[in-house]
N, C-alpha and C positions, 0 to 999 in steps of 0.2 A: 931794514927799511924796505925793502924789496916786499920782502915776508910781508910787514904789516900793511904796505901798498896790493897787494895781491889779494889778502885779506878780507879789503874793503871793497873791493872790486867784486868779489865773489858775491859780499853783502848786497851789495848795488845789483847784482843780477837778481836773488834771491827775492827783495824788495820789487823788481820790474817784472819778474813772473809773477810776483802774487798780485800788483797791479793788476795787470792784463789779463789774470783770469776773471775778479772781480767787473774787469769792465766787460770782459763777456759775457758772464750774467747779467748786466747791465744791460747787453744789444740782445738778449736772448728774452727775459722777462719783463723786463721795467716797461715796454713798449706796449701801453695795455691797450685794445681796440674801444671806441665808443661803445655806448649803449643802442640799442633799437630806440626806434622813438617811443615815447612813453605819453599815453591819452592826458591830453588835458582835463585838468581837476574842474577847470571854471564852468565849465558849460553840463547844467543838469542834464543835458537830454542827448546819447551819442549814438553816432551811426557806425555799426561798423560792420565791413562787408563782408561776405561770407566766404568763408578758408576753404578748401581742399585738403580735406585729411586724409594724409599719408599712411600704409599703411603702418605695422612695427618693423616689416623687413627695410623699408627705406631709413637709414639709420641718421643722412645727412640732415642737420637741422636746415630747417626755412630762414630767410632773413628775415627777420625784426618785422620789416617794412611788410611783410606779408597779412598781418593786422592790420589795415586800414583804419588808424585812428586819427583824433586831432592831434596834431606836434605842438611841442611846445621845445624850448630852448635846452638842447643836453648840455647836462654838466661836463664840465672838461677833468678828464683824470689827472690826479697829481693834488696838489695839498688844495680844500675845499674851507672859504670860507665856513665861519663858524653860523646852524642857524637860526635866525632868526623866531622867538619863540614863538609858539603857534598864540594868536589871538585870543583871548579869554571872551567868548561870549557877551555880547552886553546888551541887556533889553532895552529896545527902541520904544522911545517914550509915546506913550497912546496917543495917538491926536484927536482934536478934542472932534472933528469931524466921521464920518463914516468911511471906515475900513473894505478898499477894496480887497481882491483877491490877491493881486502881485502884493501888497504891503503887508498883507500876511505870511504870505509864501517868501517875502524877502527877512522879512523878523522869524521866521523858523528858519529857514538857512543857517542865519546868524548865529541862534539860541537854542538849538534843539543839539542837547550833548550827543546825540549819536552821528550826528555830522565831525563835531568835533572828535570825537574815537577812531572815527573812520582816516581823520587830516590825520591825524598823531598816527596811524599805522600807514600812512606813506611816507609821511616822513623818518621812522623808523626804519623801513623798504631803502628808502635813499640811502641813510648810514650805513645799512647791511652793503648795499651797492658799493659803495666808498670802501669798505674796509677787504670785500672781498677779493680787490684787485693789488693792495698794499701786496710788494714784497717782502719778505725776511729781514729782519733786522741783524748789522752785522753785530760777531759778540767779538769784544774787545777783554783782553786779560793779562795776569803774570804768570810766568813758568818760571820754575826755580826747581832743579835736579842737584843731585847727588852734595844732597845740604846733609851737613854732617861731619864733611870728609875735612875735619878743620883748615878749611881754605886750599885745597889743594885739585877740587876737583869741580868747585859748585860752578854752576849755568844760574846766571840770572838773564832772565829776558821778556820778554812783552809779545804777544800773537794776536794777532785777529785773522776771524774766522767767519766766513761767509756760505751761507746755503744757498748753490744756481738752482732756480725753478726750472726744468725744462720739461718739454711741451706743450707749452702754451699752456697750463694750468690756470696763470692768473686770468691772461683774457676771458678763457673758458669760465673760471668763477664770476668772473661778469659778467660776462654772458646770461649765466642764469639768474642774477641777480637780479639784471635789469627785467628778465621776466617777471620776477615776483615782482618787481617794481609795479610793475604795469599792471598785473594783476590786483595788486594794491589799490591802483588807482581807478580801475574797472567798477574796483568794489565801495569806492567814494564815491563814484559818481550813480553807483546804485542807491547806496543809501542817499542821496540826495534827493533823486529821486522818489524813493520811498517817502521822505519826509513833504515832497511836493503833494504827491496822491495824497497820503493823509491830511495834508490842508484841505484838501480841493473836498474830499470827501465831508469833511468836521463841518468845511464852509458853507456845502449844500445841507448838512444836516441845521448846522442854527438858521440858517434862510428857511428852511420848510419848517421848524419848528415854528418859526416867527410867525408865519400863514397858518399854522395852526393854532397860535394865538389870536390872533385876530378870527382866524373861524368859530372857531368854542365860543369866543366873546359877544360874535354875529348870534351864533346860537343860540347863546342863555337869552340875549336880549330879543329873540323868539318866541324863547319859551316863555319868558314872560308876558310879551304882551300878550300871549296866544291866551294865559292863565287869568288876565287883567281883564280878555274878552270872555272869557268864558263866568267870571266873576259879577259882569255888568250883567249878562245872558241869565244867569243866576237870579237876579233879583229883578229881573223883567218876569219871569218864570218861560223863559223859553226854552235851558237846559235843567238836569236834573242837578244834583250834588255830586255824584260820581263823578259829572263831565270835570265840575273844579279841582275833584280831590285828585283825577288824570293829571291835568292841566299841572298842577304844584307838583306831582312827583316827577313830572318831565323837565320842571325848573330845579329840581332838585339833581337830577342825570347829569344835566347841563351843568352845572356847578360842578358836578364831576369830570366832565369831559374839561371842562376851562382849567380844574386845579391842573390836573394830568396835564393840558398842555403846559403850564409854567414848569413845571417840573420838568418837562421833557425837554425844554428849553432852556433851564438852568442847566442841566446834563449837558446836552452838547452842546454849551460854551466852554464847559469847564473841560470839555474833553478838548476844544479848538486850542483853547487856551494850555493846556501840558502839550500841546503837539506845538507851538510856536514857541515852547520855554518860557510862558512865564505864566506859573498856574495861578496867581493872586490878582490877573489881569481882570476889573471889574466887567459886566456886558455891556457894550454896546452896538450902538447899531452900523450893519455889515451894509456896503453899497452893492448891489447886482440885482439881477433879473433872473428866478429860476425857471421862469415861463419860455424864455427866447427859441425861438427856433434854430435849432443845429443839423447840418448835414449827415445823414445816417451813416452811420456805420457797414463797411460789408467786412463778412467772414474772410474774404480773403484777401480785401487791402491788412485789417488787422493783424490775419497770423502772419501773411507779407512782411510787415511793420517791425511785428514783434521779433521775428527771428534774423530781421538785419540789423536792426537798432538796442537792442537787451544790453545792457552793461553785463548783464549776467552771460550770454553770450560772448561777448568779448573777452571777459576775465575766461570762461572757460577756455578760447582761442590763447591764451597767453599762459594759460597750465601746460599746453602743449607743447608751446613754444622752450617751453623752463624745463620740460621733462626731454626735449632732443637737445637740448643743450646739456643737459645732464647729466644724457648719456653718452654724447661725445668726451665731457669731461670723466666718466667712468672709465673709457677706454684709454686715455693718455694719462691714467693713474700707474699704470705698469711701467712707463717713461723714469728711469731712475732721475733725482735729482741729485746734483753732482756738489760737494760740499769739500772749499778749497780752504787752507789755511796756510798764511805767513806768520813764521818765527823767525823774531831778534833777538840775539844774544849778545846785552852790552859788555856782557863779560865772562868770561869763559875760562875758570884756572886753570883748567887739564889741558887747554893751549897756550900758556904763560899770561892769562887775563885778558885777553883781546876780543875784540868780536866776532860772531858769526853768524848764520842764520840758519833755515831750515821754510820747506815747503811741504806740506802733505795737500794730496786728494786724496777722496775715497767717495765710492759709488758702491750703494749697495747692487747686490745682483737678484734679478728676479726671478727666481729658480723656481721657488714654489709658489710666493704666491704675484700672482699677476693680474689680481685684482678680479677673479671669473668670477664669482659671486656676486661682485658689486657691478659688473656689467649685465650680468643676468636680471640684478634688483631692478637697474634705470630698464632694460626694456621693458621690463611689465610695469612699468609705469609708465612707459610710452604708451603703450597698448590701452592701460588703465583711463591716461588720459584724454586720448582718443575717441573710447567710448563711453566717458563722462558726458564729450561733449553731444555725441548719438543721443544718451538719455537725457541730455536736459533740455535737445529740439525736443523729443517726444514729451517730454514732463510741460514745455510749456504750451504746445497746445494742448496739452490733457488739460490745464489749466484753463487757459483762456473757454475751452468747452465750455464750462455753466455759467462761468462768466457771460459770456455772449447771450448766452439761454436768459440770463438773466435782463441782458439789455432787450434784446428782442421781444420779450414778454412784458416787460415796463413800457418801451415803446410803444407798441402795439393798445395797451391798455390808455397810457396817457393820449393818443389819437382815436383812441374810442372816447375819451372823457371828455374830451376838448372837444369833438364834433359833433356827440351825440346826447350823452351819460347828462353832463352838467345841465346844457342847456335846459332837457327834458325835465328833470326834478327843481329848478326854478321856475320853471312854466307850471308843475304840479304844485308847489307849495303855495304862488299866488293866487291859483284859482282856486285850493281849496280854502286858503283866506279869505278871497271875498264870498266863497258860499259861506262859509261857516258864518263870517261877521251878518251873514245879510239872512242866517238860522234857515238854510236852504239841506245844510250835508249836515250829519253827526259830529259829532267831535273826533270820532273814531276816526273819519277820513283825512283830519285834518292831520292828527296824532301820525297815523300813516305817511300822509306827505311830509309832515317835518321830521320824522326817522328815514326817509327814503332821502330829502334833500342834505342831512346830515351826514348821513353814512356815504353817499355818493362824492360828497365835498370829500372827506376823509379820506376817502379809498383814493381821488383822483393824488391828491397830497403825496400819497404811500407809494403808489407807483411813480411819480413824480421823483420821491425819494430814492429810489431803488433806480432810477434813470439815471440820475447825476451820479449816485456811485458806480453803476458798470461803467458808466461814461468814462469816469474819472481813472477806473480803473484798466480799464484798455487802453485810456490815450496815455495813460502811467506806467506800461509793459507791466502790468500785474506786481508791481513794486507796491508793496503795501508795508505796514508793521512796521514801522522805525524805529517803535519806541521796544520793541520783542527785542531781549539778550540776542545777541549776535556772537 
């Protein structure tokens, strides 16, 4: 009685050691830190303040908070609702009235799959988050020894066996996680972005198309009457036959410049229309003023702008962040983790069939390898990271460069056109009207003024055009291409 009272006592210890190591892997791992905060998804347009990059000999990571983004509510560690499935797209029904620019920009949001691509790899970024802080699972099993011995010597019993994380691995794996997270969502809120400029863009392109409709139609019905006058003039005998058969091949130009513009016009609807997701969207007519006057531009509130605000900017500040997290997690790879197991034995014939138990640890030792390699990888990728983010300040005003070029010389032109260009060549084509009507000037000079007033409308259009897109594409940080493989 003693014997099997002592026994069980023993057991009862055997059982309370293997507890109490498991709960110390419990106060050692389980305890995993938040995340940094991670930029909100909602808002297309982000500011984020410019970092101080450290060099690669500074090895401690930045906090989180060192990205100046918008916050949004962090997830708490520990078992995470299941979620909710992303949004299927769904086209917003046309309204039968005229389409401003926000109700476009809000139906391509909605409908444009590369938005969508973009949501599905954040929230993929979160699961990775979520999983990478999970502990070990413990293994649960049977043990049965010296089976054979016809009952005189078998162990039957049950173990479990638990691997302690130590280090801080798992935080650390979260730590980088939540970088990529962030990074994820830098890279959503670019392509939002992107899909905004390309409305803005499509949108100035069908409004100037539109004006160019109506111009060519101004045109033809020009060149007609100019042919109609030249026809009356004809059978007065005040011009020759040449002057009518002029006259009809300029009505005939004009019917070409009119086709051309519908054409040009059905083109960039259909382009507006794949950039908002829904390519079988009929034309209709868009509400705005391409004429309005806008506050200029300078070169250096712009590149200002660009290099505090960029999503591309901040995603690159958050590869930084992922790569000294890294490589702190590199470094406390050499940290052995310690791997405890409890054994019960409900029966034991080599000790007249009673119980017993058993306890192993084991740790491996790290002799050789201590992980130097894999600490060497994460700082050249510190390094790496670092000076991605040097090249892509330089890359984006190399960028903005002709960009600018471009708005500055559209500008310039559409303030020549509007003040001087326009007015003059409708002051020539009237007067050469009423000489011509009143058989004062040739025909030639009339021909003259309505290609001079033609070409000048035209031209005023094209840099008009080329206005609204640098516009568009500077107040957009050079976010363009939505619909380009990413």
């Amino acid at each position: 009685m003693r014997l099997q009272t002592s026994r069980e006592a023993q057991m009862r210890r055997t059982l309370l050691a293997t507890g109490c190591c498991l709960a110390l892997a419990g106060c050692q791992s389980w305890g995993l830190p938040r995340p940094s905060s991670i930029a909100s998804t909602a808002s297309t347009s982000l500011s984020a303040s410019p970092v101080a990059v450290q060099s690669p000999t500074q090895q401690q990571p930045q906090p989180a908070s060192t990205i100046q983004l918008a916050q949004h509510n962090e997830p708490v560690p520990g078992p995470q609702p299941q979620p909710e499935p992303l949004p299927q797209p769904a086209l917003k029904p046309v309204a039968l009235g005229r389409l401003t620019l926000a109700d476009l920009e809000q139906m391509a949001i909605a409908a444009n799959p590369s938005v969508a691509r973009a949501a599905a790899l954040v929230e993929a970024a979160r699961g990775n988050w979520i999983q990478q802080g999970l502990p070990p699972n413990p293994c649960v099993g049977y043990e049965g020894q010296q089976i054979g011995s016809a009952g005189r010597a078998e162990q039957d019993g049950v173990f479990i066996e638990q691997e302690i994380i130590r280090g801080g691995k798992l935080g650390l794996n979260r730590q980088v996680a939540a970088q990529e997270w962030a990074r994820r969502e830098q890279e959503l809120a670019a392509q939002q972005q992107r899909v905004i400029t390309d409305v803005r863009v499509a949108y100035y392109q069908v409004l100037i198309a539109e004006r160019q409709q109506k111009l060519t139609g101004e045109l033809l019905e020009i060149a007609k009457a100019a042919a109609k006058v030249a026809e009356d003039l004809l059978r007065g005998k005040e011009v020759g036959r040449p002057d009518v058969v002029q006259a009809q091949l300029e009505v005939g130009n004009a019917e070409i410049l009119a086709q051309n513009a519908l054409n040009r016009y059905i083109a960039a609807w259909r382009t507006l229309a794949t950039i908002i997701g829904n390519p079988n969207m009929a034309p209709q007519q868009l509400e705005g003023d391409i004429d309005d006057d806008r506050p200029e531009l300078t070169w250096d509130q712009s590149r200002q702008r660009l290099l505090t605000s960029s999503p591309e900017i901040a995603a690159a500040m958050a590869e930084i962040e992922r790569s000294r997290w890294a490589l702190q997690r590199a470094i406390v790879e050499k940290t052995p983790n310690v791997t405890v197991a409890g054994l019960v034995n409900w029966r034991d014939n080599g000790i007249g069939g009673d119980s017993d138990g058993g306890i192993t640890v084991g740790v491996p030792l790290p002799l050789w390898n201590r992980n130097q390699g894999g600490i060497v990888q994460a700082q050249g990728q510190v390094a790496a990271a670092e000076r991605a983010l040097d090249q892509l300040e330089l890359s984006l005003e190399n960028r903005l460069a002709p960009v600018f070029e471009r708005y500055a010389n559209a500008r310039n032109q559409v303030n020549k056109y509007r003040s001087q260009l326009l007015p003059a060549a409708q002051q020539a084509l009237d007067l050469a009207r009423r000489l011509y009507q009143a058989g004062e000037t040739p025909y030639l000079n009339l021909l003259t003024a309505q290609r001079s007033f033609s070409q000048t409308n035209l031209n005023y259009l094209e840099s008009l055009r080329e206005l609204r897109a640098a516009e568009a594409e500077i107040e957009g940080l050079l976010l363009t291409g939505s619909l380009e493989s990413r």
